[in-house]
N, C-alpha and C positions, 0 to 999 in steps of 0.2 A: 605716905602711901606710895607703894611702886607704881611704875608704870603700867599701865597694862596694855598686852602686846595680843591685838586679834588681827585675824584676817579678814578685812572689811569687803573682800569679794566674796565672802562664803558668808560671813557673820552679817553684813549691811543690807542684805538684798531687798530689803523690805523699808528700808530705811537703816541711816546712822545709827548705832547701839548706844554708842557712848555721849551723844550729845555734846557738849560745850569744850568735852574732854578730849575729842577726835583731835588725833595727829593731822588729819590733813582738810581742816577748813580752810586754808588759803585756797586750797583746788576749789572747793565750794563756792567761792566769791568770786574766781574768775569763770566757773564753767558758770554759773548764774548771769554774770556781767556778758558771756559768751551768748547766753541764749537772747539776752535781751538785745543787745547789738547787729544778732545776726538774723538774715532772713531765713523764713524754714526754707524757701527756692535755695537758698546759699547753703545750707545743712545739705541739700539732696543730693547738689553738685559736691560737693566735697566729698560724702558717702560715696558717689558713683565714681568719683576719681579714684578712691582708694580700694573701691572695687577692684577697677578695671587692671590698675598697679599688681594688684595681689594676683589677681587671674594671669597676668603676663609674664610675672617673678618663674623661675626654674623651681622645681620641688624640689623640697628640703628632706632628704633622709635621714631617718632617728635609728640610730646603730643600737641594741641595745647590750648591756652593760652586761659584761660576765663577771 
């Protein structure tokens, strides 16, 4: 059987489609391993760190394509 090739950002939103078949359950097992290690106060600070990063960054201009 081929592979089968979806976009898990469009296709997954709701949950994994493919089950036991998904390319990327390694990610699964460390963001799981992720949440249980880490405090929500430690999630919040992180978030507002990369907040604050993104807010500070220069804007990025999209040229578009002739």
């Amino acid at each position: 059987m081929p592979e089968t090739t979806i976009d898990c950002a469009t296709a997954c939103i709701n949950g994994c489609v493919l089950g036991d078949k998904c390319p990327n359950l390694e990610y699964k097992q460390e963001s799981a391993k992720f949440i249980q290690e880490t405090s929500l106060d430690r999630m919040l600070e992180i978030a507002e760190e990369r907040l604050r990063k993104k807010m500070t960054e220069p804007p990025k201009w999209v040229y578009p394509e002739e």
